[in-house]
N, C-alpha and C positions, 0 to 999 in steps of 0.2 A: 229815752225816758230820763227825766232828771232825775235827780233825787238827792239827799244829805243824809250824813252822818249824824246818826242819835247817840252814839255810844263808840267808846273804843278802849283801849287797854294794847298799850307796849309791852311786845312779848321780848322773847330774848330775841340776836343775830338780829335786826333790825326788821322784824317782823311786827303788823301789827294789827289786833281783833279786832274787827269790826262790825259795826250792828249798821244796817241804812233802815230809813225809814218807807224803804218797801217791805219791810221786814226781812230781808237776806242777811244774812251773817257770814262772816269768814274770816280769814287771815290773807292778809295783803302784805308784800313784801319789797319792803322798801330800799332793797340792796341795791337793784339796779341804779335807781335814782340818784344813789349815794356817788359814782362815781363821777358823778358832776360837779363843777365847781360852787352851784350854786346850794346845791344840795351834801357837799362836803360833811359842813358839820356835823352832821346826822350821826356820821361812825361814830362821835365819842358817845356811848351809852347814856351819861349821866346829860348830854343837852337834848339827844333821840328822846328818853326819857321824863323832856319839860314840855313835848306836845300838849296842847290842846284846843278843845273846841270853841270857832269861831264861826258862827251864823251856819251851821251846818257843814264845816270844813275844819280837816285837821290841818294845826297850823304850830308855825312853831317860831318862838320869840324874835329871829331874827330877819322874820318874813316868811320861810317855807312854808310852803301849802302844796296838800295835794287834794287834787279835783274829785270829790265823792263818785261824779262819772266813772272816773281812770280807775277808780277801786273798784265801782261796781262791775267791768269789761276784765279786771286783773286778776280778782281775789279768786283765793280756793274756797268754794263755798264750804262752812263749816256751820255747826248749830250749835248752840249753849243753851241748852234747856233750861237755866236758872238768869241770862239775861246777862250781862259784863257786872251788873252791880251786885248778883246775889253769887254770884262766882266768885271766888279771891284763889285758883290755881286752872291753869287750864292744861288741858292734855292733848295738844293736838299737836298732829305729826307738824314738822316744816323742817 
């Protein structure tokens, strides 16, 4: 099933919330990824940090993107009963 990211929010350790518009939510963890060259940058917090959405995909200034797919097969499913926008702290384990 395809599907896009509606929503997301960079947690700490390179973790990050996610809404799809299947409605699932969780946290996806982008550590793996990191040890790749292409996906390097990502460790320094403050560019992990400058993610955002592009046509239903999180992307990030220097080109990274990750496939809403690979999040929805990856993530731990998790629920935010107030939505990533009415939220401003999250509490979930990772």
């Amino acid at each position: 099933m395809l599907c896009n990211v509606v929503a997301f929010a960079p947690l700490h350790d390179g973790h990050l919330f996610v809404e799809l518009d299947s409605g699932e939510s969780g946290v996806f963890d982008m550590r793996p990824y990191m040890q790749s060259n292409f996906f390097s940058s990502l460790k320094k917090p403050e560019y992990f940090n400058r993610a955002f959405l592009e046509y239903g995909v999180i992307s990030w200034p220097e080109g990274q993107d990750m496939s809403p797919d690979t999040i929805r097969l990856e993530m731990i499913p998790q629920f935010c009963p107030d939505g990533i926008n009415g939220k401003k702290h999250f509490d979930f384990p990772v």
